[in-house]
N, C-alpha and C positions, 0 to 999 in steps of 0.2 A: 376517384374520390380520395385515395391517397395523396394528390397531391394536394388536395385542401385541407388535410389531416378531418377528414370528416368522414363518420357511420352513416348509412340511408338503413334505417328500420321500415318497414312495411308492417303495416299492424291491421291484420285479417278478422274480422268477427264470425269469420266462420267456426266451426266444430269442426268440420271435416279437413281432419291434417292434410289426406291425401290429396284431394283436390285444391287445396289452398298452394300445394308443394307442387304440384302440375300448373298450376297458373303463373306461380315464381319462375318456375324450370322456364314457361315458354316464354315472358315477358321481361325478367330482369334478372337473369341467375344469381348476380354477382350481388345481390341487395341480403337482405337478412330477414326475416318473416317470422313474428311472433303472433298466436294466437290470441284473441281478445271474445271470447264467446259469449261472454257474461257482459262485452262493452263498456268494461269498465272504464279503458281509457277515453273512447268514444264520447263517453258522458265527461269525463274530465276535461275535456277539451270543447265542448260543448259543441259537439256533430249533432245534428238532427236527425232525424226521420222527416221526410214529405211525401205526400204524393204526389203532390200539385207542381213539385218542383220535379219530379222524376219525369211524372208522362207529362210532357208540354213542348212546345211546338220549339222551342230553343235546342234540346236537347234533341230533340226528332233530328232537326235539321242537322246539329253536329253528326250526329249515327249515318245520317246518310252519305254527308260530306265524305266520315269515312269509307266508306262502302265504296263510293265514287272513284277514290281516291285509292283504290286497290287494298285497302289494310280489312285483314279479318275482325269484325266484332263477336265477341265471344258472348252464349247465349246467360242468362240472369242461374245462376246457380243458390243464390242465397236470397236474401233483404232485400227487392229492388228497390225499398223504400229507405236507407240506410243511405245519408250525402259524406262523404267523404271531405278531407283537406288534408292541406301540407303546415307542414311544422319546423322552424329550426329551434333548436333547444342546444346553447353553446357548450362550453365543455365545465360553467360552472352552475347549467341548469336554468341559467339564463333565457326565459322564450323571447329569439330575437324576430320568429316570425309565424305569426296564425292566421291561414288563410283558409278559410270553411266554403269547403265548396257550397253555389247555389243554388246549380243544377245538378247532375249525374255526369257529366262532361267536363263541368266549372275547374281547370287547373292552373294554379299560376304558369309564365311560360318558367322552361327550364333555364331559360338564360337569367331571369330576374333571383329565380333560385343561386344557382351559381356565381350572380355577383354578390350576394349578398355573403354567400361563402368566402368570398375572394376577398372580403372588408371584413370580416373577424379575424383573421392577419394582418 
């Protein structure tokens, strides 16, 4: 991410430091993780809560894909109801990208991410 002169915040609603700090350690060490318990940002950003969108047959099928496909899925520790998204926010606060997950799996891919990094230079 140094070479795109760019931060990845990770922003957890959980309460629980420790296990939010154990989920960073084993998936992306080198990222930054700030708690959000209260979801404040969550709501700022306008993430929902669903159920309908969590347990459904889209999201089934990704879980299993990964299962398939050798990768551990890690069991529901907090909110399963809590949809997540990705964010870029330039360096003058500028939101160049809000993308609300809208299932539990819903992620833009990483490449679209990173060109979009690659055109704010």
């Amino acid at each position: 991410m140094k070479r795109l002169n760019a931060t990845v915040l990770v922003i957890s609603f959980s309460s629980r430091a420790e296990a939010a700090r154990a989920w960073l350690e084993e998936t992306c060490p080198s990222f930054t993780m700030l708690l959000d318990p209260e979801r404040k940002v969550y709501r700022a950003y306008g993430l929902k809560r669903a159920w309908l969108r969590i347990w459904n047959p889209i999201a089934g099928w990704d879980y299993i894909r990964l299962l398939l496909s050798g990768q551990r899925v890690r069991g529901i520790e907090a909110d399963p109801y809590q949809l997540g998204g990705d964010f870029i926010v330039d360096s003058k606060g500028v939101l160049r990208l809000a993308y609300r997950s809208r299932v539990a799996t819903d992620y833009p891919p990483v490449a679209d991410l990173l060109a979009l990094l690659n055109n704010l230079h």
